[in-house]
C-alpha positions in Angstrom: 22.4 12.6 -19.3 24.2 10.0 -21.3 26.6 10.0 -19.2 24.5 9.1 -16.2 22.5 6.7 -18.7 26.0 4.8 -19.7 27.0 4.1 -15.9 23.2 3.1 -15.2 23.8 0.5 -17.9 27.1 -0.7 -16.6 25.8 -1.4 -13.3 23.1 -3.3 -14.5 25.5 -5.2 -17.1 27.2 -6.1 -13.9 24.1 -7.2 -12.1 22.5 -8.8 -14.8 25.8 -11.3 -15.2 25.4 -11.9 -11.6 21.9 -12.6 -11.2 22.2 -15.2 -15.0 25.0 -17.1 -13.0 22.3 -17.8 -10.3 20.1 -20.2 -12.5 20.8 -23.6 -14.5 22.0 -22.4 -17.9 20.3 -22.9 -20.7 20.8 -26.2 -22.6 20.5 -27.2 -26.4 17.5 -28.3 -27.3 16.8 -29.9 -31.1 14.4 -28.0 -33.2 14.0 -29.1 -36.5 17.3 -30.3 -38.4 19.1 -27.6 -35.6 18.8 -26.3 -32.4 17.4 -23.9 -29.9 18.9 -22.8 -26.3 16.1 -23.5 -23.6 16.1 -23.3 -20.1 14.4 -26.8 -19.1 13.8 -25.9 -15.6 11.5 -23.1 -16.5 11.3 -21.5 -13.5 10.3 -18.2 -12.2 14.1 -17.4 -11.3 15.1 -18.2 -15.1 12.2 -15.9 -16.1 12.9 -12.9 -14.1 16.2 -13.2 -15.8 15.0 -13.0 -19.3 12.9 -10.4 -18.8 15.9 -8.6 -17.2 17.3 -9.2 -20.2 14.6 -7.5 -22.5 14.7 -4.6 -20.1 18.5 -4.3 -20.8 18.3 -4.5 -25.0 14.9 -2.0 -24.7 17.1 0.3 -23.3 19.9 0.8 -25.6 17.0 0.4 -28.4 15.3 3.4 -26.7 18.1 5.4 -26.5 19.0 4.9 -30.0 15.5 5.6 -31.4 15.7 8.9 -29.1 19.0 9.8 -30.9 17.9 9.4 -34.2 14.5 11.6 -33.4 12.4 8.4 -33.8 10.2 8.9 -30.9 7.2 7.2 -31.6 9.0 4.2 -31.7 11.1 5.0 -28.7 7.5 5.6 -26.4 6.3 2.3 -28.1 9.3 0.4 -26.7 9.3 2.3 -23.6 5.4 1.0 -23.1 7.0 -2.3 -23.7 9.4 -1.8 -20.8 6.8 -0.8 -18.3 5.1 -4.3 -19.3 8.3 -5.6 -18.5 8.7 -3.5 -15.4 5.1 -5.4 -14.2 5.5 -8.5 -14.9 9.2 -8.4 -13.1 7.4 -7.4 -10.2 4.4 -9.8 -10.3 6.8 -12.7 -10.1 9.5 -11.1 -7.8 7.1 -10.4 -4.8 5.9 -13.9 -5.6 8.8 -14.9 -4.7 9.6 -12.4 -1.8 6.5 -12.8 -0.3 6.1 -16.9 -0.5 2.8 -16.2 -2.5 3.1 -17.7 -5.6 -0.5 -18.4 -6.7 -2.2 -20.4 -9.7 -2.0 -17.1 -11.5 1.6 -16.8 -11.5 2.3 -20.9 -12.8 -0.6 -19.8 -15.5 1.3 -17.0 -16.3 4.7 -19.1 -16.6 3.0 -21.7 -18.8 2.0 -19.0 -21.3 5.6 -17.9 -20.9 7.0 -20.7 -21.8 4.9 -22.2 -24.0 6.1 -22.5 -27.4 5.5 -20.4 -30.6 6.1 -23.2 -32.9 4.8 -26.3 -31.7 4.2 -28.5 -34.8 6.6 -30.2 -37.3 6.3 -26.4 -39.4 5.0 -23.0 -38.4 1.6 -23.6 -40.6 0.8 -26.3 -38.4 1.9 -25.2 -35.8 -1.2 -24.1 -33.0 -0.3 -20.2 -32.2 -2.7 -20.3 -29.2 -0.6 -18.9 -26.8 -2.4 -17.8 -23.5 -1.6 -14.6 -22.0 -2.2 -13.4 -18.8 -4.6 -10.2 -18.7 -2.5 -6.5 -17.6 -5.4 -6.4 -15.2 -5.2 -9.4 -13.2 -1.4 -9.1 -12.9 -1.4 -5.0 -11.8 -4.0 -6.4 -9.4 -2.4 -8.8 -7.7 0.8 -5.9 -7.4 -1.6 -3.8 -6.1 -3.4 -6.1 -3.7 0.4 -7.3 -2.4 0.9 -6.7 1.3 4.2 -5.3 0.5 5.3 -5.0 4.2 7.4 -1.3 3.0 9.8 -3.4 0.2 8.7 -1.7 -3.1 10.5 1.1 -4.1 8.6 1.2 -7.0 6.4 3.8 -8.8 2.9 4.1 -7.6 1.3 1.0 -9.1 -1.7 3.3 -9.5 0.1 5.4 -11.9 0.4 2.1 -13.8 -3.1 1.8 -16.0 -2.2 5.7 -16.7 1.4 4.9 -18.3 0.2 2.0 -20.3 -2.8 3.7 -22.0 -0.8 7.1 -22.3 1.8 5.1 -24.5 -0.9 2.9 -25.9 -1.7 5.0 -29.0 2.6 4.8 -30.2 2.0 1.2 -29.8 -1.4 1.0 -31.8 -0.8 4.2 -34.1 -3.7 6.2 -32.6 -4.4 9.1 -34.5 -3.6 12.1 -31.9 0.1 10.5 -31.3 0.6 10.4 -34.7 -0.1 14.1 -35.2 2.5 14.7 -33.1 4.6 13.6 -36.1 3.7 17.2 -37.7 6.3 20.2 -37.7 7.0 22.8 -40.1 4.5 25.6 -41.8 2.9 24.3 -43.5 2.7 21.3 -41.0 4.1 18.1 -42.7 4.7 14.6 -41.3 8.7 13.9 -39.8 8.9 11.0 -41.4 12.9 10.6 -41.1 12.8 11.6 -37.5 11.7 14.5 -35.6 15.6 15.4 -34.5 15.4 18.7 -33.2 12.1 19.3 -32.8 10.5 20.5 -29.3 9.0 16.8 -29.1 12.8 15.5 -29.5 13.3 17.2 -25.9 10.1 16.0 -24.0 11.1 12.3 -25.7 14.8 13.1 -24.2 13.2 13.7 -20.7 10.8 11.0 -20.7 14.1 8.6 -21.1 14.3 9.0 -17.6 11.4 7.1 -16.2 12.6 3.5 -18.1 16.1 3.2 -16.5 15.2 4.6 -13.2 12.1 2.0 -12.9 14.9 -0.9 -14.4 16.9 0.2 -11.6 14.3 -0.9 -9.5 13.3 -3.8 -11.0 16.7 -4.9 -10.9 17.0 -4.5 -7.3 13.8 -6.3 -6.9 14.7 -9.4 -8.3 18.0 -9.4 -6.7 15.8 -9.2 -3.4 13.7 -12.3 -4.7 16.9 -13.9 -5.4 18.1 -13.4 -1.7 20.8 -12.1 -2.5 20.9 -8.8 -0.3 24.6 -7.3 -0.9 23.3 -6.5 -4.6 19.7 -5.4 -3.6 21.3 -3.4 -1.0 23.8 -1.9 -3.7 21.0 -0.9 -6.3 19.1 0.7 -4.0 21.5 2.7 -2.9 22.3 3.2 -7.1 18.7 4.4 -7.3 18.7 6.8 -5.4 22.3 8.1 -6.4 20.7 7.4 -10.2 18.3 9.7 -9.4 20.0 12.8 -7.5 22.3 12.9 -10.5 19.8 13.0 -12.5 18.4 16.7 -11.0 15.4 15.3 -10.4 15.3 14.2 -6.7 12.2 12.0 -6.9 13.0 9.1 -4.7 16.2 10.7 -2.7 14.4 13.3 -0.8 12.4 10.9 0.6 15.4 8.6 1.5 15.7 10.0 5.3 12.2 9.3 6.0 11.5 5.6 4.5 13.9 3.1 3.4 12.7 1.3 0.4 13.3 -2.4 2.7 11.9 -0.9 5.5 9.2 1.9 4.7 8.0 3.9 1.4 10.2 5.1 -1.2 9.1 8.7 -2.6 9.5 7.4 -6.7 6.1 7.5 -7.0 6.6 11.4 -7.3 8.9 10.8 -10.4 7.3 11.9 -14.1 5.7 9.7 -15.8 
């Protein structure tokens, strides 16, 4: 699969360039005796691109936590990544769908509100607002999506993000997993080799077929239908290479633009 996984990064390399040259750039702001890159504008463009950007880095930081057998760090990035995957389609379909609602500009004021808002970091506030998971797989869920997501069942979503809850926390039965040998003692150099190593290595899958989508989704919000049509299309090429057939069996009966995609068959 690394194969598969190093063109699935090149195409979104390519798209991710695109879709950054769509928005103002960021400009230098002063922060103390420096300076910080900002994008004034802060808008909901400019911040489906940085979280594009996070989905990106958490990939290659998953894959190289999965070759080095550090998997409960690779599941706690890949729960970050399905955050990511959320909130990239919360404000995508708000723009899609011409529903952008107070929630959304609350949830972009706590997005770009900063960390460090006084003269030093022990004065400054650290009261950063944050959206709840709820309200925001609600609203995905409540969507009238009129047959444009080809996304994974948002149902399946409160199951993915308290499955990998416990890497993220340290919950006691995922860190038994950690055990191997007899007598059982704790990997804790990494688990290379190990039968978890090759559930982990299958697991990989999910994150970079659901950034595939999450790419294309934002490239829908940002109208620009040549590369939403050409990442669909990658998904479902992404996928039948990948042996598993999730979302291109369906292909002949729905079109992700026009009808239901079948990735909400996928493992997760």
């Amino acid at each position: 699969m690394n194969g598969l996984y190093n063109e699935a990064l090149h195409h979104l390399d390519k798209a991710f360039k695109r879709l950054e040259d769509k928005v103002p750039p960021p400009q230098r702001v002063p922060h103390g005796d420096a300076f910080v890159f900002r994008y004034k504008e802060e808008t909901i463009h400019q911040a489906m691109v940085q979280k594009l950007a996070r989905v990106v880095s958490g990939l290659h930081a998953a894959r190289l936590l999965l070759e080095n057998g550090l998997l409960q760090e690779q599941a706690a990035v890949q729960r970050m990544l399905d955050e990511f995957h959320e909130d990239i389609l919360f404000l995508a379909f708000a723009v899609i769908k011409r529903e952008r609602t107070p929630l959304h500009q609350e949830y972009l004021d706590a997005f770009y509100k900063e960390e460090f808002d006084g003269p030093t970091a022990v004065e400054s506030s650290h009261d950063r607002p944050m959206v709840s998971r709820k309200k925001i797989r609600a609203y995905i869920a409540r969507v009238d999506l009129g047959g444009t997501d080809p996304s994974t069942a948002v149902t399946l979503s409160h199951t993915i993000h308290s499955g990998y809850s416990g890497f993220v926390h340290g919950a006691s039965p995922h860190i038994m997993d950690m055990l191997e040998g007899n007598p059982p003692r704790f990997r804790i150099h990494g688990m290379g080799g190990t039968s978890r190593h090759e559930e982990h290595r299958n697991d990989l899958y999910n994150p970079f077929f659901r950034a595939i989508i999450s790419f294309a989704m934002v490239a829908k919000a940002f109208d620009d239908d040549e590369l939403f049509q050409s990442l669909h299309a990658y998904h479902l090429e992404f996928d039948k290479l990948s042996g598993r057939n999730n979302a291109y069996r369906g292909e002949s009966e729905k079109h992700p633009q026009s009808g239901e995609s079948r990735s909400t068959q996928q493992n997760c």
